[in-house]
C-alpha positions in Angstrom: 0.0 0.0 0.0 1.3 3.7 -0.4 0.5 6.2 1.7 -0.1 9.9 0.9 -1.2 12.6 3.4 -1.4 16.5 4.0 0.6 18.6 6.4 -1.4 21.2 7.9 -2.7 23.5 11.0 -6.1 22.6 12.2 -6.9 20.6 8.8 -9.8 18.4 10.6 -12.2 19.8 7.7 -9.7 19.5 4.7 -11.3 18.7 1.9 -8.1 16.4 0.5 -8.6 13.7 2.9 -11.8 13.0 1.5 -11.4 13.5 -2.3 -8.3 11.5 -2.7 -9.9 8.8 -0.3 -13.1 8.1 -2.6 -11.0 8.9 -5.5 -8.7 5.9 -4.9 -12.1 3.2 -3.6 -13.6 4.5 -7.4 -10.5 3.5 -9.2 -9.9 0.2 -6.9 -6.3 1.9 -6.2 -4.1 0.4 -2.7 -3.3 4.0 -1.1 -4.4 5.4 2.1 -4.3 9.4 2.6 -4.0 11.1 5.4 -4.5 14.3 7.8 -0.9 15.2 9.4 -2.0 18.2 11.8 1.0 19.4 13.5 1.1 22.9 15.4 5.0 23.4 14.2 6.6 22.6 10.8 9.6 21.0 13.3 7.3 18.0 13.4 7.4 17.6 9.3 11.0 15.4 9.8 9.2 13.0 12.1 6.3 12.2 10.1 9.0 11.4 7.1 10.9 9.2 9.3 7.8 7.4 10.8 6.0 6.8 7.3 8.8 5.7 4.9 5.6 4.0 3.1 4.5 8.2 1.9 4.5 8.3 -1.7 3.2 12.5 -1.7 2.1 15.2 0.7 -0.2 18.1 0.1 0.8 21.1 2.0 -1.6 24.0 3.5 -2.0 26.9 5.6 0.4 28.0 7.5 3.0 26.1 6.0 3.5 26.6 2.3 6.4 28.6 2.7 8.0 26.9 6.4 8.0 23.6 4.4 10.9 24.4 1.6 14.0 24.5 4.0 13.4 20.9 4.5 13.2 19.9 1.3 15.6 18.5 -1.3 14.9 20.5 -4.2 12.2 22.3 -5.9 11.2 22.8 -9.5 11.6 26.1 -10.9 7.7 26.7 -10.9 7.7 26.4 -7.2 10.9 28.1 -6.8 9.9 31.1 -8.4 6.7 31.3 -6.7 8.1 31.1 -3.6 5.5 28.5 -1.8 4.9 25.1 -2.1 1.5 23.0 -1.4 2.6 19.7 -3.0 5.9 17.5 -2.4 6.9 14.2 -4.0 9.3 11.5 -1.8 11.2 10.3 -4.1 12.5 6.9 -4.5 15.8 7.7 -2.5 13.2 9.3 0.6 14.4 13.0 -1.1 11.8 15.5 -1.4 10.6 17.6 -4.3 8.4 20.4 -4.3 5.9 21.2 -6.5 3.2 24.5 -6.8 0.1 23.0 -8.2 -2.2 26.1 -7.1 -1.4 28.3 -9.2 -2.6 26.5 -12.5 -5.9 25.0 -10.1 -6.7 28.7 -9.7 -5.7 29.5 -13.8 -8.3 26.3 -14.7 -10.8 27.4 -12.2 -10.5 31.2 -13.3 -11.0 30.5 -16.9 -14.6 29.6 -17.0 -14.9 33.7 -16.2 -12.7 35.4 -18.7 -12.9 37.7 -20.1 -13.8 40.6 -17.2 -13.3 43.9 -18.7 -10.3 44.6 -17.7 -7.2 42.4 -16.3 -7.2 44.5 -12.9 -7.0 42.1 -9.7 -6.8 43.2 -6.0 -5.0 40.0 -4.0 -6.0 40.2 0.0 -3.2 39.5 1.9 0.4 38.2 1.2 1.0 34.6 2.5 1.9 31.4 0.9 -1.3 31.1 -1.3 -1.4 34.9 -2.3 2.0 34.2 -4.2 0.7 31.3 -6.0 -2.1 33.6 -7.2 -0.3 36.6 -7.8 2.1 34.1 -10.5 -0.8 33.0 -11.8 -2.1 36.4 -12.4 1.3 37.8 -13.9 1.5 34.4 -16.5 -2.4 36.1 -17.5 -1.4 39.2 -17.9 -3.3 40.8 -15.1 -2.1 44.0 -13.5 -1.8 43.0 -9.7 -1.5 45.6 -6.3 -1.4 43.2 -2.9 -3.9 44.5 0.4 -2.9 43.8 3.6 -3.1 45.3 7.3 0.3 47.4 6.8 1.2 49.2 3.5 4.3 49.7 2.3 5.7 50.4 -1.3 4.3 47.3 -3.0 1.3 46.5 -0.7 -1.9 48.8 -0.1 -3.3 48.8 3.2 -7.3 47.6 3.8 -8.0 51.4 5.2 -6.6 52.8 1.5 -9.3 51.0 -0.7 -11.3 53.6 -1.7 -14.2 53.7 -4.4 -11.6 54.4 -7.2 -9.3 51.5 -6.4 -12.1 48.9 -5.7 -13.3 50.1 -9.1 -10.8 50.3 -11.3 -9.8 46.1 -9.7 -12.7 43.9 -11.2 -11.1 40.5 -9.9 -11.1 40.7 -6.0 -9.3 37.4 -4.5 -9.3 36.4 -1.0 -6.2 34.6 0.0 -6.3 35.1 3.9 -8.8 32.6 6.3 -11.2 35.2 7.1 -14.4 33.5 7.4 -13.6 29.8 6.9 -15.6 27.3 9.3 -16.4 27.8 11.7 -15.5 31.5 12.1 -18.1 32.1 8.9 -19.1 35.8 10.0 -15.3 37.0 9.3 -14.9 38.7 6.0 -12.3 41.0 4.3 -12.8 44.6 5.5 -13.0 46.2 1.9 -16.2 48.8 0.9 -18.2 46.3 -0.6 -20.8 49.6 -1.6 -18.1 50.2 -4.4 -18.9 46.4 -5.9 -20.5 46.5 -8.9 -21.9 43.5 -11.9 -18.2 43.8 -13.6 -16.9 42.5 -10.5 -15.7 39.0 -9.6 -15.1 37.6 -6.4 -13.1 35.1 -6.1 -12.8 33.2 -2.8 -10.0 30.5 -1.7 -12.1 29.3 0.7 -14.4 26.5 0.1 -15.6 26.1 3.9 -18.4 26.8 4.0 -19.4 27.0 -0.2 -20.5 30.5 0.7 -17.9 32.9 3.0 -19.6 36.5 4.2 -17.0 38.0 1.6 -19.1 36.5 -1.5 -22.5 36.6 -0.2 -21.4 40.5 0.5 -20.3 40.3 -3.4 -23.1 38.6 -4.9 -26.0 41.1 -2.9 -23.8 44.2 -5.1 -24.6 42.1 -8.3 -20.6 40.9 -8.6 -19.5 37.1 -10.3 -18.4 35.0 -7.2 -16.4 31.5 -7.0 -15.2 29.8 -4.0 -12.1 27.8 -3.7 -13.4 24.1 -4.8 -12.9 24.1 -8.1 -9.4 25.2 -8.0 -8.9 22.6 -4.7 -10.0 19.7 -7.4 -8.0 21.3 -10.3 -4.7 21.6 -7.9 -5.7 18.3 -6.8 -5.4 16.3 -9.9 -2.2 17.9 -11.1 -0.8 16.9 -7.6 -1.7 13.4 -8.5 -0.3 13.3 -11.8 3.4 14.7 -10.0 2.8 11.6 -7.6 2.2 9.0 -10.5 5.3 10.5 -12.9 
């Protein structure tokens, strides 16, 4: 049997767990997956050393970015990212890591193009945001960051004024707020300045609905939540893990 699993923080209501699992009863396939929650990437050696049976990991919040100092190498997708959310043990137990979110977000995006213009705001600047921002860039897509402090690169939530929300018609959450079961949390943008040109675009996926698109969809804006671009990511993971 061969083992795969995901390294996370709190990941009781992943949705990887349960998609690779009933993928792998549908196609009759011997692998088990499963949840490695540890509260500090210190623990990542151990659960290498105590499953030398781990064929792949999936790796999520807060640890896309802790994870690459111990691994082997990278591919240059990853590397220039700068985050990683899918590693490959290799046959000599050396590990690889991959980016697979970025083109889960490009496949899950495309369904929506084109908006009017390529303007995207990205909230907040963690592990996923880089994935999306790369993404973005390989589009095209003029990008400006949002998070708590600005500085020369990043605007601040309290500078999003009517003029920047509407001159940015792809608005992507890349921060927790409002995933399960703190569903009341949402971005602090001026959703009054969403209009019908807008999409939303959540990374979320739990629950289906976050404040942050409900709050989009009641100003007439596009919304998607994360799923799509989970499954997407997913099945490019598992083609890394079967090459």
């Amino acid at each position: 049997m061969s083992k795969f699993g995901l390294i996370g923080k709190n990941i009781d209501y992943s949705f990887s767990k349960s998609y690779f699992t009933e993928k792998f009863k549908a196609e009759n396939l011997d692998h088990a997956y499963e949840n490695f929650d540890i509260s500090n990437i210190s623990e990542f050696h151990n659960i290498i050393a105590q499953n030398l049976d781990l064929k792949g990991l999936n790796v999520t919040i807060p640890y896309k970015e802790e994870v690459i100092p111990f691994l082997d190498e990278m591919d240059n997708t990853a590397q220039n990212i700068g985050a990683v959310n899918t590693v490959k043990v290799l046959p000599n137990i050396q590990l690889k890591g991959f980016n697979t979110d970025y083109w889960g977000f490009q496949k899950a995006l495309e369904e929506f193009l084109p908006l009017e213009r390529k303007t995207a705001l990205i909230l907040g600047t963690g592990g996923a945001s880089k994935s999306i921002a790369y993404a973005l860039r390989a589009m095209n897509f003029e990008i400006k960051f949002v998070s708590r402090k600005a500085n020369k690169k990043v605007l601040s939530y309290s500078q999003l004024n009517q003029e920047v929300i509407e001159h940015h018609l792809l608005i992507v959450n890349c921060t927790p707020l409002g995933t399960f079961p703190n569903i009341k949390d949402h971005p602090s943008i001026p959703y009054e300045y969403i209009g019908s040109n807008h999409l939303l675009f959540d990374l979320i996926y739990n629950p289906s609905e976050t404040e942050f698109l409900r709050r989009g969809k009641l100003k007439g804006a596009k919304t998607s939540n994360g799923l799509t671009m989970l499954k997407f990511q997913a099945e490019k993971a598992w083609e890394i893990w079967n090459s």
